[in-house]
Structures are given as C-alpha cells and as structure tokens.
C-alpha angles and dihedrals in degrees: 000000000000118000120239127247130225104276089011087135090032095124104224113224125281112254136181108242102259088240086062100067092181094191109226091214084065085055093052089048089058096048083053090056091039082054095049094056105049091036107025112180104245136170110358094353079058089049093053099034080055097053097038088050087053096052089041078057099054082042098055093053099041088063093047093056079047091057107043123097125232104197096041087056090047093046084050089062083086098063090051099144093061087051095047087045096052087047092062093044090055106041109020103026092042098040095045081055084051093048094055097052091075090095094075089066108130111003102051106015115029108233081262095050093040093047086059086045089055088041099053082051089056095052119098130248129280121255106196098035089040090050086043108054082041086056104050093040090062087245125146105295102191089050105056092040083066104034078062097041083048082046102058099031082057090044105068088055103035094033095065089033095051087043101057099042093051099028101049113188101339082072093056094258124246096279119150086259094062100038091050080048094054090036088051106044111019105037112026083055099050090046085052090059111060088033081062090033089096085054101035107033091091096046094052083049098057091038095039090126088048095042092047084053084048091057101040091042083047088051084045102062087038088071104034087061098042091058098043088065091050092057094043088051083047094231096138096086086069086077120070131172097268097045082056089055101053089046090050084046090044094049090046087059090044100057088038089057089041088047094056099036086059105041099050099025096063086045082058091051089057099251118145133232101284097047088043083059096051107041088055094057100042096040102039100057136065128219111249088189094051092040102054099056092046081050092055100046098045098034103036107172095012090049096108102058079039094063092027088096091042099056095048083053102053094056087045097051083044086057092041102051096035085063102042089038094064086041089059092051097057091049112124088235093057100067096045095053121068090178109143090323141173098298101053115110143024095266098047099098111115113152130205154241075095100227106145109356091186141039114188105262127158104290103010 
C-alpha cells in the first residue's frame, strides 16, 4: 500500500477551466433577474426604478460619446472595406438569419420569445470583447477597435430603424413617442458626449475603474427594473424549460453559422490573417450593453423576454471565442506574421489567462 505524503488528501481549489470564462458580470445579471422575481418594483417604487433606468440610459450613452475617439474613427475611414464588411455582418447578415428563423414560430420559440431572437439580430457589435479576443488571437487590433466603435455609432440610429421596420408593433412601432424616446435618451446624450469629450476625456481616463462600476451598476438597474415589469404584467409563464432549451439550441446555431460566415468568407473577399481575425470577432457578436437600454426604450413592459435572448447570447459568444481565440493564437501563421498584431494601439491589451474578455461597459 503506498504511503501518504504530507498534503496527499489537501483538495486543491475548485477552478473554472481557463477556456470557460463565466463572466462574473453575467452572474450579477442573473442575481438582478432572480431579484426581480422574488422582489419586483411595483406602484410608486415602479414609478422611481422607471425613471432612475431612463436616466442610467442617457447616462450610458453619454459615457460612451465621451469615449469614442474621433480621430480614431476618422483614421478607420482607410480601412474602409473591413468595416463595410463587419457592417454587413452585423445588420444585413444578422438580421436575414433572423429573419429565417421565423419559421420556428410556433413550434420551437414561442412569438415573445422570437420577437427578442430578431431583436438580438438587430443590436450592434461589441467593442472590448471584440478588441480582446483580436488581440489574443494576434489579428489586426486597430481594426477591430474601430469596426466596434463604427458598430455602435451605427447602431443608435440602425438598431431602432431596423427594429421598427422588422419588429412591427411588438417592437413599439415607429411612432413620434418612440423616436422622441430614442432622440432623447439614446442620441442627444451620446452627442453630448464627444462635444464634452475635449473637457472630460481626462477625467474618464483617471476614474476609468469608478466609472466601469457606474456603467455596470447603470446596466444593472436597466434590467432590475425591465423585468420587473415583466413579473408585475405576469409574462414569464410563457417560458418554460424546454422553450429555454430550443432557444439556447437556436442561438448556438446562430453564432456557428456567423463564425464561419465571417471567418471564410473574409478569406473569400481577399483579406489577409489579421483582418479574418478581426472581422469575426467583431462581426460575429452582439452588445449586450448597447442592446439592453435600446430594449428598454423600444420594448417598455415586454423588455425582459425581449432581452431574455440577448443576454444568453452574450455568455455563449464570451465561451466560443475565448476558445477559438486561444486556438488562433497558436496557429503556425501566427507566429511568422507581425502584421497589425496584438500589440498595436492603445486599447489592445488583453491579457490572459482569458477568463472573462468583456465586462459590460457603454458601447461594448
């Protein structure tokens, strides 16, 4: 019988493989919607949680205009092909899937669950995430810091359009009220923004961490309050388990089919290692901090089943990419080109182990 060692039967502590970066923002999310349901906000609590989530909106994007680069975006304009090719990634490819997947209705996603599946097809591209798993795969940096930045800019304006035309009236319609919504709360603050960006810049930069905790708090209450609505108007007994499955099984073939798209057909289009990398990163995912306050704004009581798909596909293209991004960088090419790689830019640094590439923030 073999002797024991000293600290033979000492457990070693559990750890998360490094390939499953379980975000622990997305398990602060969840604790939001668990809150939610035990303790929904309802009659003048209602009244306050609505008014703080649309001024956590207005916030949101306010910090974003303030973040955004103008001359990066300008000095983007020359690579003007990539970032064609990610917006059509992101609002034609994306939104003609959706479109497709109509055909499940009723029989795999119920029309709730659909009209949040269309609508996570409709939300713009990250921007960290997108910069981080670029970076780690040794793509082109710079590139995908602008094709995000192009994204979300597009975004305030396609995102709502788009919505309107392909959601009808479960999106909230076009109607004055909503564009004054959107107008309101969504651009003037983001204008605001990069018109205070020359005054304010310095300021984001020192507070960077306290500002980070501002925007994920600001998501936070987003949500808290849109799915307390949901609970008050009683919606959540249309999902059940297995509704939740075929969605999860419909948005994993969502991301494989965007995956590839991007990947070869870039590789079609002529573009070269470094752009392949970072048109599938940044054409293949959806903000989940851009999406939830446009959710909000279009959707109002039926915004929790609405962001109910966005949010599930969020923590699914963090796992995917994670794993094919550590996979790029081993590749053999990847050591022999220098390109635009991993180090180029201010924003590139993404270091690894990849645990959790992203963390919710305006614009991501």
């Amino acid at each position: 019988m073999t002797p024991r060692t000293p600290g033979r039967t000492a457990r070693r502590p559990l750890r998360l493989p490094s390939w499953l970066p379980v975000d622990g923002y997305v398990l602060a999310l969840l604790g939001t919607v668990a809150l939610a349901a035990l303790l929904p906000a309802s009659g003048a609590a209602a009244t306050v949680t609505e008014g703080a989530s649309t001024g956590a909106v207005a916030l949101l994007f306010f910090l974003y205009g303030a973040r955004l680069s103008t001359r990066e975006a300008l000095d983007g304009l020359k690579h003007w092909r990539l970032h064609l090719t990610v917006l059509g990634c992101t609002f034609l490819l994306f939104p003609l899937l959706g479109l497709a997947a109509r055909g499940l209705v009723p029989g795999v996603l119920t029309p709730q669950l659909y009209s949040g599946f269309l609508f996570l097809c409709l939300v713009p591209s990250t921007i960290q995430s997108s910069i981080a798993f670029t970076s780690i795969a040794r793509g082109n940096v710079p590139a995908a810091i602008c094709a995000g930045s192009f994204s979300s800019l597009a975004g305030i304006v396609l995102t709502p359009l788009l919505a309107a035309l392909l959601l009808g009236n479960s999106g909230g319609g076009l109607s004055a009220d909503a564009l004054l919504k959107i107008v309101l709360q969504l651009l003037v603050p983001f204008l605001a923004g990069q018109f205070l960006r020359r005054w304010v810049g310095g300021f984001l930069v020192r507070h960077k961490k306290v500002l980070g905790y501002v925007d994920r708090g600001s998501i936070l209450l987003v949500v808290y309050t849109a799915f307390s609505q949901g609970m008050v108007a009683g919606i959540w007994h249309l999902v059940t388990p297995a509704r939740l499955g075929a969605l999860l099984a419909v948005e994993a073939v969502l991301l494989a089919v965007m995956l590839a798209l991007t990947w070869y057909g870039a590789g079609r289009l002529g573009f070269d290692r470094a752009d392949r990398i970072a048109i599938q990163f940044a054409g293949s995912k959806k903000s989940l901090a851009a999406g939830l306050p446009m959710a909000s704004v279009l959707f109002g009581p039926q915004a929790s089943l609405a962001v109910l798909p966005l949010m599930l596909f969020h923590q699914m293209q963090l796992m995917v990419c994670a794993v094919i991004a550590k996979r790029r960088s081993r590749d053999p090419e990847a050591a022999e080109e220098t390109g635009t790689g991993a180090v180029a830019g201010p924003a590139a640094a993404a270091p690894e182990p990849v645990r959790a590439p992203e963390v919710p923030t305006a614009g991501t």
